[in-house]
N, C-alpha and C positions, 0 to 999 in steps of 0.2 A: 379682854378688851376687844371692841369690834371693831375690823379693819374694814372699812369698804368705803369706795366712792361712790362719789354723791350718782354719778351715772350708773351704777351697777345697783345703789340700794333704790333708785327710783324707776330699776328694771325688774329689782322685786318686788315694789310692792305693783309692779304692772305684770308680773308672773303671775300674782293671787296670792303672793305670799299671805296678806292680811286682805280677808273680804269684807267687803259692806255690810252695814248691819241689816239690810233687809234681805241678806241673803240665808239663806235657809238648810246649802247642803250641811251634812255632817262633814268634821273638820280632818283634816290626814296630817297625822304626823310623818313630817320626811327626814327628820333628823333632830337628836340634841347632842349635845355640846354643853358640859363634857357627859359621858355613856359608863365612868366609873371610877368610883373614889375608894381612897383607903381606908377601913374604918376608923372610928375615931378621929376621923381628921375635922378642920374646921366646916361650920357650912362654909355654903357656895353658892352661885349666882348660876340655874341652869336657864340656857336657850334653847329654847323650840322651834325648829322651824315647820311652820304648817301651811297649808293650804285650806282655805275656806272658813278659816279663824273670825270669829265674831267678837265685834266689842265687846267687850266683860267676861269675854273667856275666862276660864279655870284653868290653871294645871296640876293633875293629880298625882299624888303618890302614893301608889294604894289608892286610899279610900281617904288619905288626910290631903285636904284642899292645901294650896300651897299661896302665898301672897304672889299674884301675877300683876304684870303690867303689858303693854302693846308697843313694841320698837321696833317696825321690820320684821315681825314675829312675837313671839311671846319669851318673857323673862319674866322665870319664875325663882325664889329666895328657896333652900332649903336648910334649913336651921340645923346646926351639929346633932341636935337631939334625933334625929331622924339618922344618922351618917353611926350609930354606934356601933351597927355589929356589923358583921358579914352578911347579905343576902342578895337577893336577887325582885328587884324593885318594878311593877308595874308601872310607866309613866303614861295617863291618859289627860286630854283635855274635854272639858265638859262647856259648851256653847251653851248662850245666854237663851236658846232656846229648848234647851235639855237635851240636844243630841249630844253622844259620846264618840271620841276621836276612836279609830284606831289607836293598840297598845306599843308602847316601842320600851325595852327594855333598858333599863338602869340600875349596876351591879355595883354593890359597895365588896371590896374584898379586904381579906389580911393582909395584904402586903399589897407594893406597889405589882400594878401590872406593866405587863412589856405591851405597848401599841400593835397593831395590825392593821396594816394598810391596804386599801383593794386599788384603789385608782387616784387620779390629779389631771388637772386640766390647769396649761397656765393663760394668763393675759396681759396684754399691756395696760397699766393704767395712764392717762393722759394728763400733763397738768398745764390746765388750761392758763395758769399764770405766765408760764415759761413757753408755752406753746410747742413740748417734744412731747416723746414717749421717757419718761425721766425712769421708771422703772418695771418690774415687772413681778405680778402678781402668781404663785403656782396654790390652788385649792387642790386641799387632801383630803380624800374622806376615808374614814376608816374606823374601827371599834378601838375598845378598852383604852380610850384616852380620858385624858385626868387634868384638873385646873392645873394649867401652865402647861402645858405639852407644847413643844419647838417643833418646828419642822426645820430639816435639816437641808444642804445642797450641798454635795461633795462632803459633809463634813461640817460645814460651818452652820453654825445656827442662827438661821434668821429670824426678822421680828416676825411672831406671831399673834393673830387674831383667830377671831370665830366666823364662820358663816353660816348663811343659811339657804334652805331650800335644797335642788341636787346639783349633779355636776353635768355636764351636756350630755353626758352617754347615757343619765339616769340615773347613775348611781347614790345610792342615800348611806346615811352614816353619819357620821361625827364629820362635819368638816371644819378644815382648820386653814386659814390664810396665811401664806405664808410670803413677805415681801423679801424681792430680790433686790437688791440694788446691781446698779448698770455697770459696774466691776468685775462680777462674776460672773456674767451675761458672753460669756465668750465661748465659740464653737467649740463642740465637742461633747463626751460624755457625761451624765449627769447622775449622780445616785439622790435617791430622795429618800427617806427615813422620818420615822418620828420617837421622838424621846419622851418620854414624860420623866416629871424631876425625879432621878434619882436612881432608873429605870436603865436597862438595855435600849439599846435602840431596837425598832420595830423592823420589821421586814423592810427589804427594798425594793424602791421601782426604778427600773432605771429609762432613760432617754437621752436624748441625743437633739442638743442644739445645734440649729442649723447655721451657716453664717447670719449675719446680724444685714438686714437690708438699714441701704445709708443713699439716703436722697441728696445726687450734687446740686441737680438745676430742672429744672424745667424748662418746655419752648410751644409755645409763647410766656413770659410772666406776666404779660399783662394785655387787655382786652379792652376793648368800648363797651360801655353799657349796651344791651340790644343787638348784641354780635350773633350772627346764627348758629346752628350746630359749628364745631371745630374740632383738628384732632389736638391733643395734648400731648408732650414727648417728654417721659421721664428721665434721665440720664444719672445713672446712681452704680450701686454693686447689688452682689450677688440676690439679684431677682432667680424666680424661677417659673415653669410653666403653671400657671393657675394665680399666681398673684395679680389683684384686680388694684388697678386707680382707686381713693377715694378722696372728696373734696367735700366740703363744709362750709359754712359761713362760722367766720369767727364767734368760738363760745355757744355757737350751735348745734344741735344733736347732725350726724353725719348725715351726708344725701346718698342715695344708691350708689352700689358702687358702679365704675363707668365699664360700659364695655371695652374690654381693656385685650389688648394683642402683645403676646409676648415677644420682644425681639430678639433679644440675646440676655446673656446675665447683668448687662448695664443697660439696658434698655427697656422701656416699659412705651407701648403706645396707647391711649384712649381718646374715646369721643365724648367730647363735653357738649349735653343738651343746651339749646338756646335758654331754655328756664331757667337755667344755674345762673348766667350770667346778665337776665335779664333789668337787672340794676346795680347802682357803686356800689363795692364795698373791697372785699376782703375774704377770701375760698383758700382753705388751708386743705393740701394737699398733701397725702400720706398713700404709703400703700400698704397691702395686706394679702394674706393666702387663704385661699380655701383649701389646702391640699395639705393632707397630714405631710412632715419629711421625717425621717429619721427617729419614729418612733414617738416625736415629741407631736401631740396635740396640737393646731396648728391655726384653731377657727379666727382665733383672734390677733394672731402672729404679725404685727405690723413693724415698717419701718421706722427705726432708730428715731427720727427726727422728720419733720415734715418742713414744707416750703410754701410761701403764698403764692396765690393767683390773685394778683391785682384788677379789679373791673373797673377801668377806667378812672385810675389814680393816678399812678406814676406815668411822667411824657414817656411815650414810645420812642422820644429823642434818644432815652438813657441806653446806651449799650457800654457793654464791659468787657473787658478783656483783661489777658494778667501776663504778667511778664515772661511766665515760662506755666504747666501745666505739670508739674513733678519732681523730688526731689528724693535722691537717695542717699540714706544715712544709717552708719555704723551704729553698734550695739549703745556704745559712748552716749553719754547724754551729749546733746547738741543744739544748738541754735541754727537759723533760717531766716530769708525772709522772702517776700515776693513781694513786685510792686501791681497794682490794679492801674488802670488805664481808664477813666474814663470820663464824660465833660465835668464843666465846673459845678455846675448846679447838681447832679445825681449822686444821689449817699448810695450807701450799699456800708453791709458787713462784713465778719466775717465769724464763724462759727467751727468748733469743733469737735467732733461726736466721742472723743475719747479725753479719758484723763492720762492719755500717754503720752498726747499733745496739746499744749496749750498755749493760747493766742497771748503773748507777754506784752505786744504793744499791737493799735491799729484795728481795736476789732468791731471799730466804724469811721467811717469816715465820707465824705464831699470830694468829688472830682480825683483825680490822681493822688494817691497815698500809696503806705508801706505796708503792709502788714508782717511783724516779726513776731515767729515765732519760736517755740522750746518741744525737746523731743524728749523724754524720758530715755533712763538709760534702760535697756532689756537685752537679756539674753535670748528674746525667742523672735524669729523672723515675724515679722507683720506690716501690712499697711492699711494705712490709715487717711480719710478723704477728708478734707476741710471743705467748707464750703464758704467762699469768699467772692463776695458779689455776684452770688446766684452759683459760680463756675466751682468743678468740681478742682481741687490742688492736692496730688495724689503725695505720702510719704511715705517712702518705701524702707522700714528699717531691715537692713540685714547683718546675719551674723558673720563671724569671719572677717577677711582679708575683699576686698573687692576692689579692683584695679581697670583704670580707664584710660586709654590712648588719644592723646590730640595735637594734630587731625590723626587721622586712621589711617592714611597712605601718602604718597607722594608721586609724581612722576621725575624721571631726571634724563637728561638727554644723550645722545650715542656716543657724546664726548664724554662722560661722566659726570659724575660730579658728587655735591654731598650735603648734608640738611640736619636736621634734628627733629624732635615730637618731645611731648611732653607726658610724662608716666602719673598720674592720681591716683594718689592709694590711700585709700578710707580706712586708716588705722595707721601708727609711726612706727608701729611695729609691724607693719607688713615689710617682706623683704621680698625683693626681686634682682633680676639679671637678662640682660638685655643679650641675646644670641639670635645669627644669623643662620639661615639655613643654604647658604650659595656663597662660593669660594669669590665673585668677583663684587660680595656686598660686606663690608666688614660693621659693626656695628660696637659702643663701646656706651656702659652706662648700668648702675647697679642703685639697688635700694637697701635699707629700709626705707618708708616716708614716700612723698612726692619726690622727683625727679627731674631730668633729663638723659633721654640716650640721641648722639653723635652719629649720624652713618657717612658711610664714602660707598659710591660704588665707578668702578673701573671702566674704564670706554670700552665700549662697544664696537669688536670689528665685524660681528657678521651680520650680515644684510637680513637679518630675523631680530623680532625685540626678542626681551626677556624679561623675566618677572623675579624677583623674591623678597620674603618675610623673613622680620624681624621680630621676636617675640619677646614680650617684657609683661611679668605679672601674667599669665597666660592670654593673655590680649596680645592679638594679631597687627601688624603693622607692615600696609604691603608697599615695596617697590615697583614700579614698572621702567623700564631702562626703554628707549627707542631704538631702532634698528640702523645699521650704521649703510652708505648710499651702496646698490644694489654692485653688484661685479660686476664688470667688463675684464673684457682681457682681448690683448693683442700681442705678436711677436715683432722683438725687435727685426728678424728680417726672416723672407718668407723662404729662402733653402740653402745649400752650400752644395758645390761638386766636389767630388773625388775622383783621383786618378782608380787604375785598375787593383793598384795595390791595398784599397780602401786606407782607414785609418778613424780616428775619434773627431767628432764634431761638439759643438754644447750652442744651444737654441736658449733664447735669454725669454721669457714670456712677462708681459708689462700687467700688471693689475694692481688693485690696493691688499694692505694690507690684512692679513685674517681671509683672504679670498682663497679658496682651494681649486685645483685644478687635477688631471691628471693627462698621462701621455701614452699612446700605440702607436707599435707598428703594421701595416698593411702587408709585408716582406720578411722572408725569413731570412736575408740576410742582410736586414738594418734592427738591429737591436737596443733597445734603451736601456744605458747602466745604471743611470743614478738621478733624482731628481731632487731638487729642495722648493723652496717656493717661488723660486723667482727662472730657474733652469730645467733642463732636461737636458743630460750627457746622452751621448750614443756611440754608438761601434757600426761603421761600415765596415763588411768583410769581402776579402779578394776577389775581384771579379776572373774567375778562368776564360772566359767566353771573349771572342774576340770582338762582340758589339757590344756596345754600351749599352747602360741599362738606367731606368728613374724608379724610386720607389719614395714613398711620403709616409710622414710621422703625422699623427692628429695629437696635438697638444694644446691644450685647455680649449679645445674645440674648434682650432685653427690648422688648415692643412702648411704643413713643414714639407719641398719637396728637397728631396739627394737624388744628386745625377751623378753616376763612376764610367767611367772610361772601361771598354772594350780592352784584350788583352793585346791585339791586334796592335793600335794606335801605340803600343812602346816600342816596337820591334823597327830596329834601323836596317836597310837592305844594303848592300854593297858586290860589285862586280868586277872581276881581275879579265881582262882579254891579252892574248897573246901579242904580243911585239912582231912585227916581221920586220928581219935583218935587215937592215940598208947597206947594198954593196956600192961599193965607187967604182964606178967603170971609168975611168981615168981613159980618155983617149981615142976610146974606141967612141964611137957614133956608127946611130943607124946607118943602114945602107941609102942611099938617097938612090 
């Protein structure tokens, strides 16, 4: 059976597959299909593919003409009579004007043969009904293939046809088409083999798919008729350097591709010519590489899905918007939804490039709607883009335990205080534990499932803030505490005296609490015993000297003075004088 679309068979017969009848070169065989049978087996229906083939062509075997017809090539009938022994079969075409093709050979053998592969080249085919890339086409060319030969991908055998002509490198041989569907289409390494019934598998080729390009939106979508050159801004995934814009009018062969500037792996920029847009319609917009990746072939490598460019259809009123732009979901199968935003008159869809999601309600709609949708279940991380009303809706499934804090911190003030957050954990069997890393933040709250954890934290007495975390599910949950009002400090009075004997004092010093201070002496002999937060003790020692003396304490940075008395100042003086007798002169008197 031959697989080809109607774009690729009306490329061959514009290659030369099949030439006009006034043409006159001699004809070239580039390949048939199938190159070897088993004997004895049934006929078979062989294809040719040629270059410079004339109406009424022949196809030879040997020297016995074979019943031919013209489809894209030649198809020729060989009848079991011909298929009986083992040998080695010249196959030639002979043109309606007696030129002879080159020979290409066809071997009937005893047993089945094992395939041989030399090369493949894959492509997307486009189905203009549905307007994606729905699957993907890999040509193999290679010998000792036999009616029915599979071409394999990883293992699974997919449907196979015939082609014709060569493969972009040149290569000629047996080729064989082999359709992929969009399931298997996922990054990574690829083995490619051919079987025929009954057979080994043939040699392998291997490559390597590159991520799958997935268009969210474009800017502008839509244009006036007779707009001038403009730039065009792709917004999708994994682009890469060499991928060019390309744009089309609906159900039309492609237009050039645009000069296109690579911006990052979700961005794609081009300039779109005035002539594209130069009346109404409808320009379906896709991208594509010219850059081998990974081994894999790459000429024709386009994105998953394309998007239109409107010229002058939809009101430029319409804009859209969506309620959020992402959503992250565990291995579990799952449900969704998002709402679209936008006026009453403007429809929009929405689309999804995987069967791992799919749109369950809403995938159109007028003005403000829902779109709900379903997530498969899987064990392997991925995400996956929707595109809904133009805007890309990212879904991110992951595997494991994944844990979300709300909010993520809190502030609380120098007097304390205490609050809660809320713990999301995507799976009910996740388990967590809520611990705090700071003796004045206490924290209390456990899982499995969603949750809550409880914090308190303790006032604040020093004039510094402070910060700490609480961790729940390895998500961070931060505190910030404020700083409590700055020190001051005074004493209750500013010194005390001493006599000479000295003795102990205690200085009272006024501040808040959690405030630190310390205290010195200026004097060796005023010393400080002992302090706590609110005092300073001390020891005055005996003054010997007979002047007083002043000496001062500096505590929490206020001068303390002591004044002690002189030795001098204790000493009481006292004085004995002698008596002189009193005699009584009884009688006698001076002499006059």
């Amino acid at each position: 059976m031959l697989r080809r679309s109607a774009v690729q068979l009306a490329a061959a017969i514009a290659a030369g597959l099949i030439a006009s009848p006034a043409a006159h070169a001699a004809a070239t065989i580039n390949n048939i299909l199938p190159d070897t049978a088993v004997a004895r087996s049934p006929g078979l229906t062989l294809v040719v593919g040629c270059s410079a083939c004339q109406s009424g062509s022949t196809v030879y075997w040997n020297n016995t003409a074979l019943a031919t017809s013209a489809q894209f090539g030649l198809i020729a009938t060989v009848p079991a009579s011909l298929l009986a022994s083992p040998g080695s079969i010249s196959i030639t075409i002979l043109n309606s004007d007696g030129s002879r093709s080159n020979p290409a050979t066809f071997t009937v053998q005893a047993t089945t043969a094992v395939p041989n592969i030399s090369g493949a080249s894959p492509q997307f085919l486009f189905d203009t009904t549905t307007g994606i890339f729905g699957e993907k086409i890999i040509e193999v060319v290679g010998s000792q293939v036999e009616v029915g030969a599979t071409v394999t991908w990883n293992g699974v055998n997919l449907a196979t046809g015939g082609g014709f002509g060569s493969l972009a490198d040149g290569s000629l041989g047996a080729i064989l088409v082999g359709t992929v569907p969009i399931n298997l289409l996922q990054p990574g390494p690829v083995a490619i083999t051919v079987v025929n019934p009954g057979s080994a598998p043939s040699n392998t080729l291997n490559f390597t798919v590159p991520p799958l390009r997935t268009i969210g939106s474009i800017s502008p979508a839509t244009v006036a008729p007779g707009s001038p050159d403009f730039t065009l801004t792709i917004n999708g995934s994994n682009f890469t350097a060499g991928d060019v814009i390309i744009v089309r009018p609906t159900a039309a062969p492609a237009l050039p591709a645009l000069t296109t500037q690579f911006i990052s792996s979700s961005q794609l920029v081009g300039t779109v010519p005035a002539a594209s847009v130069a009346t109404a319609g409808t320009l379906e917009v896709w991208t594509r590489t010219v850059v081998a990746g990974g081994g894999f072939a790459q000429a024709n490598y386009s994105s998953v899905n394309e998007v239109p460019l409107t010229v002058g259809g939809l009101s430029p009123a319409c804009t859209y918007s969506l309620s959020t732009s992402a959503a992250t979901v565990g291995p579990a199968a799952s449900t969704g939804s998002v709402q679209v935003i936008a006026p009453a008159t403007c429809a929009w869809t929405a689309s999804s490039p995987s069967n791992s999601v799919t749109i369950a309600a809403g995938a159109s709609g007028t003005g403000n709607g829902t779109v709900n949708y379903s997530v498969a279940a899987s064990n392997t991380a991925q995400t996956i883009t929707l595109t809904i009303a133009g805007l890309p809706f990212t879904i991110n499934q992951v595997t494991g335990c994944l844990f979300g804090l709300t909010p993520s911190g809190a502030a609380v003030p120098a007097a304390g205080g205490g609050g809660n957050f809320a713990v999301g954990a995507l799976g009910t069997a996740c388990s967590w534990t809520a611990t705090s890393n700071a003796t004045w933040l206490t924290a209390s709250g456990a899982g499995p499932g969603n949750g809550t954890v409880n914090y308190t934290a303790s006032p604040n007495a020093s004039s510094v803030g402070r910060s700490g975390t609480i961790t729940a599910g390895g998500q961070t949950f931060k505190v910030v505490q404020a700083a409590n009002a700055p020190c001051t400090y005074s004493l209750q009075q500013a010194g005390q005296s001493f006599p000479a004997a000295g003795g102990n004092g205690t200085a009272t010093v006024q501040t808040a609490a959690g405030c630190t201070w310390n205290a010195t002496s200026n004097v060796q002999w005023l010393t400080i015993a002992q302090t706590t937060s609110t005092t300073a003790s001390y020891t005055v020692a005996a003054n010997p000297a007979a002047a007083a003396r002043t000496g001062s304490l500096t505590i929490a940075g206020q001068t303390y003075s002591v004044t002690q008395a002189g030795a001098s100042s204790n000493v009481t003086c006292s004085a004995n004088a002698p008596v002189s007798p009193q005699v009584a002169l009884e009688g006698a008197r001076p002499p006059m």
